[in-house]
Structures are given as C-alpha cells and as structure tokens.
TORPA-4810 file (N, C-alpha, C, O; in nm, 3 decimals):
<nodes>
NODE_1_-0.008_-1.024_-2.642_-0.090_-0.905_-2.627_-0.237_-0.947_-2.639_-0.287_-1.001_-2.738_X
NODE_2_-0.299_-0.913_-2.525_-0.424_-0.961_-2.510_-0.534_-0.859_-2.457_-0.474_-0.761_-2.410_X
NODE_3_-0.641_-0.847_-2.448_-0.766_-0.768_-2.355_-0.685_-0.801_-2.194_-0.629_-0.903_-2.153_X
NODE_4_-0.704_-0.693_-2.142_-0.651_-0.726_-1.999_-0.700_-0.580_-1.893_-0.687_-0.457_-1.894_X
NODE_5_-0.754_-0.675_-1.819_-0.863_-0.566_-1.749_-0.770_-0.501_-1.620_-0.695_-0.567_-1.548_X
NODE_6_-0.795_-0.355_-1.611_-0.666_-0.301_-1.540_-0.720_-0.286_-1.438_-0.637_-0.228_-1.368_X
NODE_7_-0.856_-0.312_-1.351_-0.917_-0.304_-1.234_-0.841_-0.443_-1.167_-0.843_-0.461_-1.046_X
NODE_8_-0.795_-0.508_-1.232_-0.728_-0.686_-1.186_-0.582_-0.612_-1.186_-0.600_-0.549_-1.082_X
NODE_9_-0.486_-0.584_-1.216_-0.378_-0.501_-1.282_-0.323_-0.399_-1.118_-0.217_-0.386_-1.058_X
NODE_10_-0.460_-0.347_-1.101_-0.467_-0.236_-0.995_-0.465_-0.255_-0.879_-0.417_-0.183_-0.791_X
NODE_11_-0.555_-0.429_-0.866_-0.617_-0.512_-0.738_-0.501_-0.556_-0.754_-0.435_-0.466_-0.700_X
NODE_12_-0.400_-0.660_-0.803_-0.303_-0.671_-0.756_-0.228_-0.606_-0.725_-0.183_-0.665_-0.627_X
NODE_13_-0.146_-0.475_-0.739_-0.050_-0.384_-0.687_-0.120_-0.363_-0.587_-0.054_-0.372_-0.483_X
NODE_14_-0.216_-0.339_-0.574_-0.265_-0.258_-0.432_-0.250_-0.393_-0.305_-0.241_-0.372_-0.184_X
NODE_15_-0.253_-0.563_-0.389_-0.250_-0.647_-0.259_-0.074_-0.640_-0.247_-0.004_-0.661_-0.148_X
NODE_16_-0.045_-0.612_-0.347_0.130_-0.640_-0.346_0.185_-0.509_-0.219_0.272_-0.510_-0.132_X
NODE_17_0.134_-0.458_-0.241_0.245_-0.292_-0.203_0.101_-0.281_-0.033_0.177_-0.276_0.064_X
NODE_18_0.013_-0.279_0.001_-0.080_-0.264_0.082_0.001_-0.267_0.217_0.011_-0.158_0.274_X
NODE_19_0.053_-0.363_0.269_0.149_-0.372_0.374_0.214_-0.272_0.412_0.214_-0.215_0.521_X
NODE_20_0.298_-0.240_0.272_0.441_-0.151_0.262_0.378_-0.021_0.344_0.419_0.035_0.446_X
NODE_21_0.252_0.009_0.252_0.214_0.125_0.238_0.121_0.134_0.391_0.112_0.248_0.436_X
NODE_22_0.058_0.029_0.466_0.050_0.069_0.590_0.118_0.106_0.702_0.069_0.160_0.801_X
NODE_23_0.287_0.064_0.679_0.354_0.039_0.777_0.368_0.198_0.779_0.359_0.251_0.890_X
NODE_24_0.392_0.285_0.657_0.426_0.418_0.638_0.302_0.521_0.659_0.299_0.642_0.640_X
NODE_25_0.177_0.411_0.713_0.084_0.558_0.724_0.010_0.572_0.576_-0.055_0.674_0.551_X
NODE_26_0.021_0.470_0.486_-0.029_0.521_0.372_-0.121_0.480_0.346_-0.127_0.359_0.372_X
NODE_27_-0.261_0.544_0.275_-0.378_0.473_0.270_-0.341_0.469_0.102_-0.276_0.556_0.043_X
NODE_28_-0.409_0.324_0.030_-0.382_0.338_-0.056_-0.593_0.331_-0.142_-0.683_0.251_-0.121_X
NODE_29_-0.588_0.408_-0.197_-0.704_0.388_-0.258_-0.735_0.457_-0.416_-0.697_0.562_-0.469_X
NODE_30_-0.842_0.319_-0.471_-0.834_0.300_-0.569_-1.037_0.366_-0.634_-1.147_0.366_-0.579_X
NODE_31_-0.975_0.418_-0.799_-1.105_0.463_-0.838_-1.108_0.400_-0.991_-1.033_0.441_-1.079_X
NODE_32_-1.191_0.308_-1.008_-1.187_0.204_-1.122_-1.286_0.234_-1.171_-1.369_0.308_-1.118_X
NODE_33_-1.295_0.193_-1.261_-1.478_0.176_-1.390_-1.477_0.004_-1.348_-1.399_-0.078_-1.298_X
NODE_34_-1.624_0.011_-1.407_-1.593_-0.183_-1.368_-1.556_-0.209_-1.445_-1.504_-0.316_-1.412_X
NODE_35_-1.524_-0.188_-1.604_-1.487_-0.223_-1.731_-1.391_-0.109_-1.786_-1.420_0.007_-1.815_X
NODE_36_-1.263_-0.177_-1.791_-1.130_-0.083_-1.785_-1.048_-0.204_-1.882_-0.971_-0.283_-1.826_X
NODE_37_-1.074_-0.209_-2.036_-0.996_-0.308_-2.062_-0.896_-0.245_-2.142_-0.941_-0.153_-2.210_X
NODE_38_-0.736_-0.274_-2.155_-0.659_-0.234_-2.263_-0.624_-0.344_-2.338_-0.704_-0.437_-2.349_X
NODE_39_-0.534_-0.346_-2.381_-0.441_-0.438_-2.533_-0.325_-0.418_-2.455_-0.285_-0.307_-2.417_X
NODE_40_-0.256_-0.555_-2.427_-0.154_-0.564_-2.359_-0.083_-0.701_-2.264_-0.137_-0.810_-2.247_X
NODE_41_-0.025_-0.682_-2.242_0.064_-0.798_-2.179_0.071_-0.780_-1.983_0.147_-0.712_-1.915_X
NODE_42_-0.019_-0.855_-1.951_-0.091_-0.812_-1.818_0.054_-0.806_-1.701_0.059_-0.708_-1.626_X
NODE_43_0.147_-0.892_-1.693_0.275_-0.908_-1.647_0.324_-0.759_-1.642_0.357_-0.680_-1.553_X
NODE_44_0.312_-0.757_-1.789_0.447_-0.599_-1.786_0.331_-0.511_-1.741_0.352_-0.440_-1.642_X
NODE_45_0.270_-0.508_-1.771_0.170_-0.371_-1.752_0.121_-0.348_-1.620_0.068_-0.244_-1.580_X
NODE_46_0.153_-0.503_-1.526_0.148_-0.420_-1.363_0.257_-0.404_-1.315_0.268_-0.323_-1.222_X
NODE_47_0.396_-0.493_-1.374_0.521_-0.429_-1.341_0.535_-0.254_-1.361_0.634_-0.208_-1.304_X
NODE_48_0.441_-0.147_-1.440_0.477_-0.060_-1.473_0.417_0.021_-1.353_0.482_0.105_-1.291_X
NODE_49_0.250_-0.020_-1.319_0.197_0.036_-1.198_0.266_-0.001_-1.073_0.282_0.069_-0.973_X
NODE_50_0.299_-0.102_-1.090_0.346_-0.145_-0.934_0.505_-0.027_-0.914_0.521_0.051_-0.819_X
NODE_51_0.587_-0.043_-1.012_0.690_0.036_-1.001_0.629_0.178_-0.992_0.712_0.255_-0.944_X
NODE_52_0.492_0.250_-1.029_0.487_0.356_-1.003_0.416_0.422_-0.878_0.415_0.542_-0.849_X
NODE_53_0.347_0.299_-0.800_0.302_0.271_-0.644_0.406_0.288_-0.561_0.401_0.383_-0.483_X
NODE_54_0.518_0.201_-0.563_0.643_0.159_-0.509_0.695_0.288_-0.520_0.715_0.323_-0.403_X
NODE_55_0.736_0.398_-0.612_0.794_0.479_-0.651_0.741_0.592_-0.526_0.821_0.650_-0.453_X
NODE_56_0.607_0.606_-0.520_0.491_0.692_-0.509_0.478_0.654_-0.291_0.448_0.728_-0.197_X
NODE_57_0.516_0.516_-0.297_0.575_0.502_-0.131_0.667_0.582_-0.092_0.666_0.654_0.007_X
NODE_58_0.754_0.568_-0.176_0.937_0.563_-0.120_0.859_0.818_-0.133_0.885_0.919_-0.069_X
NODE_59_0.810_0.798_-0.200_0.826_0.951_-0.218_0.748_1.023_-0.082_0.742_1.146_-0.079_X
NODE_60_0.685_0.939_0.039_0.605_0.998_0.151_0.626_0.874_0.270_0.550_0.785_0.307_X
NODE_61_0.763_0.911_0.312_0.783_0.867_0.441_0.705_0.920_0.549_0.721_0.869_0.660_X
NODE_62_0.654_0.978_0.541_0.547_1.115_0.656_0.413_1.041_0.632_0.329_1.072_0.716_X
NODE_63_0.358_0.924_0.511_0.223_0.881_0.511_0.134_0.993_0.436_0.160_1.113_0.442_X
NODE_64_0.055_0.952_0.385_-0.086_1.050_0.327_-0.160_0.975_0.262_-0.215_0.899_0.342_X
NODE_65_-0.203_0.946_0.112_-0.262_0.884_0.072_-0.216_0.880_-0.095_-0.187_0.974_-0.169_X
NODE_66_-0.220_0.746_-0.119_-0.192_0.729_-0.298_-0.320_0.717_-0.344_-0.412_0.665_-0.281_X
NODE_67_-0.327_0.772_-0.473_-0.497_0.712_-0.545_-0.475_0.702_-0.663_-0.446_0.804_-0.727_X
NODE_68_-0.487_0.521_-0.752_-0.504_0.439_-0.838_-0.605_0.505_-0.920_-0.691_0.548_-0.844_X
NODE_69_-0.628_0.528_-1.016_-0.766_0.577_-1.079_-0.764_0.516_-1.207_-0.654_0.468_-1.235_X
NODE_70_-0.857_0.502_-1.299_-0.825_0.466_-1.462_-1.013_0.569_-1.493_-1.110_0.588_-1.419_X
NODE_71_-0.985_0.603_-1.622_-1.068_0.697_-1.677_-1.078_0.628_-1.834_-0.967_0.615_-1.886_X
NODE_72_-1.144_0.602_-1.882_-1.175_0.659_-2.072_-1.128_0.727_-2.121_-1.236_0.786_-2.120_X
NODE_73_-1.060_0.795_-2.177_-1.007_0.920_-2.255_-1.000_0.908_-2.428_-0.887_0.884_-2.469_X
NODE_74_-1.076_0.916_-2.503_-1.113_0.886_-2.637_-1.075_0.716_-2.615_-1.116_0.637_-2.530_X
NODE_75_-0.988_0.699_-2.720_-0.989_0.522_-2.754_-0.858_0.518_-2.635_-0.783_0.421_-2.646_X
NODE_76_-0.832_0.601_-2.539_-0.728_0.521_-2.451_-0.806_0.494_-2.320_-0.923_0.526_-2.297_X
NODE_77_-0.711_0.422_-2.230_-0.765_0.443_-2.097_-0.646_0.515_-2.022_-0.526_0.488_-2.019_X
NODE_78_-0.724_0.624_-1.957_-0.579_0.682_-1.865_-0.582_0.649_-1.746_-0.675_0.690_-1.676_X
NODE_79_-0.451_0.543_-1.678_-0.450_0.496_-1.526_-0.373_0.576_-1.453_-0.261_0.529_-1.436_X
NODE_80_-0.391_0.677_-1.406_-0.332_0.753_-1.257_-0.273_0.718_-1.146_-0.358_0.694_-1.061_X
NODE_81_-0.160_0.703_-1.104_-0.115_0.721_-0.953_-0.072_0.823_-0.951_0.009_0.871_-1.029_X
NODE_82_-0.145_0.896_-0.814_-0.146_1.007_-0.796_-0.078_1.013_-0.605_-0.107_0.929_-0.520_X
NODE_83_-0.013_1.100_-0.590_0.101_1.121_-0.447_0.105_1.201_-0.373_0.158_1.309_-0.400_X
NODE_84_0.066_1.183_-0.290_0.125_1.355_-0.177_0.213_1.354_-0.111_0.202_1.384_0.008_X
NODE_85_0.354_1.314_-0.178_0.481_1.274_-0.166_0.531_1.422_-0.143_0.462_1.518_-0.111_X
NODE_86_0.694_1.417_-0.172_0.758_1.542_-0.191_0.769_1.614_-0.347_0.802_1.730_-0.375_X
NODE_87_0.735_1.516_-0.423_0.689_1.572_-0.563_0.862_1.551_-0.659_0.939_1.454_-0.657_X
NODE_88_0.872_1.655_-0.718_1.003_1.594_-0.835_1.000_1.746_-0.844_0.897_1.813_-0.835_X
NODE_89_1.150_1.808_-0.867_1.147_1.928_-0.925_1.134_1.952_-1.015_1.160_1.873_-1.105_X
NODE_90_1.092_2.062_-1.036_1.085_2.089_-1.175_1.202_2.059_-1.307_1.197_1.991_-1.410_X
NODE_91_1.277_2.122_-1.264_1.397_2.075_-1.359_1.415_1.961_-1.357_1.470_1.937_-1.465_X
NODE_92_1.401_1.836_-1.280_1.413_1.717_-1.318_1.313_1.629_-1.405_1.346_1.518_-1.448_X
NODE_93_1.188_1.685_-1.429_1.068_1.628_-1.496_1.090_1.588_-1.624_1.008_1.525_-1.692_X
NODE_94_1.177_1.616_-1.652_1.208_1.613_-1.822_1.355_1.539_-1.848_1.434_1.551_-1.941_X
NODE_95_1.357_1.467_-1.741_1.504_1.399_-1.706_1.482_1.240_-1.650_1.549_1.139_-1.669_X
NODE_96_1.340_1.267_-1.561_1.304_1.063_-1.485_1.278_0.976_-1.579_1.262_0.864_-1.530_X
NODE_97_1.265_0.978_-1.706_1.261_0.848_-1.773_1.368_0.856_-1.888_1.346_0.817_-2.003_X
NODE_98_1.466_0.901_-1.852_1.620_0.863_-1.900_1.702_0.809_-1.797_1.734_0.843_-1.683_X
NODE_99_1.741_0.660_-1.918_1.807_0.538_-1.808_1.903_0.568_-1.725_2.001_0.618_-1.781_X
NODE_100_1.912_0.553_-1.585_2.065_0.543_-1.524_2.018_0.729_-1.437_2.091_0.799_-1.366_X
NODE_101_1.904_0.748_-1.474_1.875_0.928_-1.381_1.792_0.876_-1.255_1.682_0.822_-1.252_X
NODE_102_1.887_0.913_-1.145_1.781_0.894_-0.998_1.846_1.008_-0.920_1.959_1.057_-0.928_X
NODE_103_1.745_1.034_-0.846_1.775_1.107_-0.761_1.797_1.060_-0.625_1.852_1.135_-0.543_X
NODE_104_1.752_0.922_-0.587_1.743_0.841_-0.487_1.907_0.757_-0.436_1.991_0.711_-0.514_X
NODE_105_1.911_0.758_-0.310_2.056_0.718_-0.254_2.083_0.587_-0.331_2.197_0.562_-0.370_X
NODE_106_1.976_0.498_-0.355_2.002_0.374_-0.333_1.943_0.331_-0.482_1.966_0.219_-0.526_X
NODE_107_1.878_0.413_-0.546_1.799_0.342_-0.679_1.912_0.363_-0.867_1.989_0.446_-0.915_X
NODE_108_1.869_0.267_-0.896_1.946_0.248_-1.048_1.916_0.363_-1.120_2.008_0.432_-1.165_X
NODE_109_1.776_0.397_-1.141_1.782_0.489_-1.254_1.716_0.428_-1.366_1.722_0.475_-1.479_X
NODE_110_1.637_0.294_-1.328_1.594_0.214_-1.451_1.453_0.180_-1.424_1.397_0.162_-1.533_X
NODE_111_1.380_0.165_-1.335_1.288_0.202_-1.306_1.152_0.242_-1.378_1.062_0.176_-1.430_X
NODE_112_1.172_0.370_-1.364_1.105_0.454_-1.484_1.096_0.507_-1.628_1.005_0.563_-1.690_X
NODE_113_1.275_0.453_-1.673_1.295_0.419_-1.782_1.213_0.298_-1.844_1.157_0.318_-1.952_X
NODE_114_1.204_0.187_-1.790_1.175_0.042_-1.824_1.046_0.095_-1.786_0.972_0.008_-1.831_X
NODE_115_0.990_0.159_-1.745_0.824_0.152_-1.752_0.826_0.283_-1.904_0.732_0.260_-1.980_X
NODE_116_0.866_0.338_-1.925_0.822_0.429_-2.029_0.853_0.371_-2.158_0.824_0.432_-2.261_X
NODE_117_0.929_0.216_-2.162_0.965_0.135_-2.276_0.833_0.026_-2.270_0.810_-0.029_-2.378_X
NODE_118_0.764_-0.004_-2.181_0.688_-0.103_-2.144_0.575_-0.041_-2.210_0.529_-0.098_-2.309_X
NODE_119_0.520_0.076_-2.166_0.361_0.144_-2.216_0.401_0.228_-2.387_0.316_0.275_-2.462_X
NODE_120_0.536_0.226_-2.409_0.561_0.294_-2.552_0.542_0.133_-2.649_0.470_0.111_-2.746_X
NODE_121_0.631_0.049_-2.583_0.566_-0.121_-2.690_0.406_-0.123_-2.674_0.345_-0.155_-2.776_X
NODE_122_0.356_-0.104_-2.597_0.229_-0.125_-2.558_0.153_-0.009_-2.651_0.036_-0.046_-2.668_X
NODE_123_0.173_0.090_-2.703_0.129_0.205_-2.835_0.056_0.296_-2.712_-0.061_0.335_-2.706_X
NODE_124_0.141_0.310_-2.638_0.094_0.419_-2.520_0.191_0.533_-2.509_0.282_0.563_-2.587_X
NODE_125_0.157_0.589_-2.405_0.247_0.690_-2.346_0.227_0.681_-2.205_0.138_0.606_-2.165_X
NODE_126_0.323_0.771_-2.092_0.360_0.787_-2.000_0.372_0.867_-1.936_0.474_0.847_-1.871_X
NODE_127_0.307_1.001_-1.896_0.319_1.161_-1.890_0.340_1.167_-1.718_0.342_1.059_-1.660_X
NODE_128_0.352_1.260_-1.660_0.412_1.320_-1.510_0.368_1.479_-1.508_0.395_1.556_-1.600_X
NODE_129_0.293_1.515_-1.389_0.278_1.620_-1.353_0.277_1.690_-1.218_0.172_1.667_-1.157_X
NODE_130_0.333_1.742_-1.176_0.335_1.806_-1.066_0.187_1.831_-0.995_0.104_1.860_-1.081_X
NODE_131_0.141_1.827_-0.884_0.008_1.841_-0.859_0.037_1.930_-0.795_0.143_1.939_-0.734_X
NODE_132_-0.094_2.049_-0.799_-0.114_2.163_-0.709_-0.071_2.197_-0.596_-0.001_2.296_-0.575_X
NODE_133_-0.125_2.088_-0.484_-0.053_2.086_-0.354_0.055_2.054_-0.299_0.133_2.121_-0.233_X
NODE_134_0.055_1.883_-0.348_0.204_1.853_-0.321_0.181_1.706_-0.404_0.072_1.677_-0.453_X
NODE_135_0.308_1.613_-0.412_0.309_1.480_-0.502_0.302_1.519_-0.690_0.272_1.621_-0.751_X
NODE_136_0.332_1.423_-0.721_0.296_1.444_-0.848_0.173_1.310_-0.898_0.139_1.218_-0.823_X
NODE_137_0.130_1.330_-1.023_0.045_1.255_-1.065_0.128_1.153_-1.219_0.185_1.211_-1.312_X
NODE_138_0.118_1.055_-1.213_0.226_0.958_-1.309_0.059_0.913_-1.405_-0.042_0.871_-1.350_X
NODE_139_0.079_0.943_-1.571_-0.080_0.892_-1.634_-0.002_0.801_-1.762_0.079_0.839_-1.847_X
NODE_140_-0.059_0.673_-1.739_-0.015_0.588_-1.819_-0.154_0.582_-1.954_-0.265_0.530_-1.955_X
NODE_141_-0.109_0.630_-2.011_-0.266_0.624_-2.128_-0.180_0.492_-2.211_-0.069_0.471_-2.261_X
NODE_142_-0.336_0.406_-2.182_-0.313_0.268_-2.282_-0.415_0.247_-2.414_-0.537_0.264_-2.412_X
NODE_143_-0.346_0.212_-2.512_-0.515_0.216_-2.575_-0.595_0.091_-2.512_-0.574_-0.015_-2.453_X
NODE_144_-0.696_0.167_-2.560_-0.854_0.089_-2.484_-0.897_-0.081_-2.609_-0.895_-0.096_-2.731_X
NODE_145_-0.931_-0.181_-2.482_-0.970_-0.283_-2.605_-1.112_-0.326_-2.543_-1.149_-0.285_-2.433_X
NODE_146_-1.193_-0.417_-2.628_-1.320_-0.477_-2.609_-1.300_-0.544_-2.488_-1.196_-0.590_-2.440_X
NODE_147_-1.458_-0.540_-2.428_-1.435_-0.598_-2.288_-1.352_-0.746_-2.253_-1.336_-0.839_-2.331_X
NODE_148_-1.311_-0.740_-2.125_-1.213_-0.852_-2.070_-1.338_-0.973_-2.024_-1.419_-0.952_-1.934_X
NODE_149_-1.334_-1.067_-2.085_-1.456_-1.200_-2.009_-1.383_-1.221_-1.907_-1.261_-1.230_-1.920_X
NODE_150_-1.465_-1.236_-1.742_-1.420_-1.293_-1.677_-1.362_-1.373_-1.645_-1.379_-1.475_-1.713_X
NODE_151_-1.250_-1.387_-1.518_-1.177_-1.526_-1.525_-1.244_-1.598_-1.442_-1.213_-1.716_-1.423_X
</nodes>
C-alpha cells in the first residue's frame, strides 16, 4: 500500500478498454485533477476501474459516452464511471455486489463483488446510482494520500 496517483490508474483503463469502446461507438472520456493521489495497491485498484469501464461497455451496445472523473471529497477521493447504458433496476441495486448475482447471459457474478472487497481492504467504499437520464454512475471513494512523485 502505497501513494498511487489515479489520473495513471484512469490513463491506463482508458488505453486498455479504448478499442473495445470504439468498436461500440463509445467515446470514452476522462475528468481528472492533476493531483489525485490515494493509499493503495495500484494493480488492484485499476482492476476495480477497469472492471467498472468493462462493465459500463457491455451495458451500451447502441454507443454513447462513458466519463472517468475523480473529485476531492473531504479526506477521500471520489472516482466516477459514469454510463448511458441501460442502467440496473431498481430492485437489483441492492443485490450487484453479492457474489455469484448477474444478470448477464454469460457473466459469474464476481465481478463487482471482488471490486467492493478490493476498495473495502483499501478503507473505502463503493456506492451505485441510477442517473437521471439513463446509465448509472459506479463512485469508488478512496481515502486521499500526499502527493504521488513522478515516475
């Protein structure tokens, strides 16, 4: 567990998934601070975004746009992927991060479990909200650490 700057975190998922997400029409874009550092284990902690990018594809076969964001929020930082997918019903919101629950033909159900175990070791949380129009918004609040020195 180290300082680990989530604008690097963000830049990689976005080179990882960028392809995926053109082939579908998807623009993917990102809204960073230049200094976005948490406490954490940089590996797991983009396995958690990347699974919630990946997630946030598979949810808009039709294309629109995903947006990456990270904010300040007292001593955390809150990182956003946000969707204009088909969204999650309601009754299921309180059900996607219990292991072995998908709604998907082809997916485990572990997914979003293993990311809500990843940012809870990490002294975070993991929240989901339905957005106004359409998609939902996934907010990983990490706590916040002293700046990341360049690599």
């Amino acid at each position: 567990i180290q300082p680990v700057d989530v604008g690097q975190i963000v830049g990689q998922v976005v080179a990882l998934t960028s392809h995926t997400a053109e082939r579908q029409g998807i623009r993917l874009e990102t809204d960073l601070p230049p200094q976005a550092a948490v406490r954490g284990d940089a590996e797991q902690l983009q396995q958690v975004i990347l699974n919630l990018t990946l997630n946030a594809i598979q949810a808009m076969p039709d294309g629109g746009r995903i947006r990456l964001s990270a904010r300040r929020e007292d001593s955390y930082f809150a990182v956003r992927v946000t969707d204009e997918g088909e969204g999650i019903p309601e009754e299921n919101l309180d059900r996607i991060f219990d292991p072995f629950y998908t709604t998907k033909e082809s997916g485990t159900g572990l997914g979003l479990a293993v990311a809500h175990q990843i940012v809870a070791q990490h002294g975070g949380r993991i929240q989901v909200a339905r957005n106004a129009g359409k998609g939902v918004t996934f907010t990983v609040l990490l706590p916040a650490a002293e700046a990341v020195k360049p690599a």
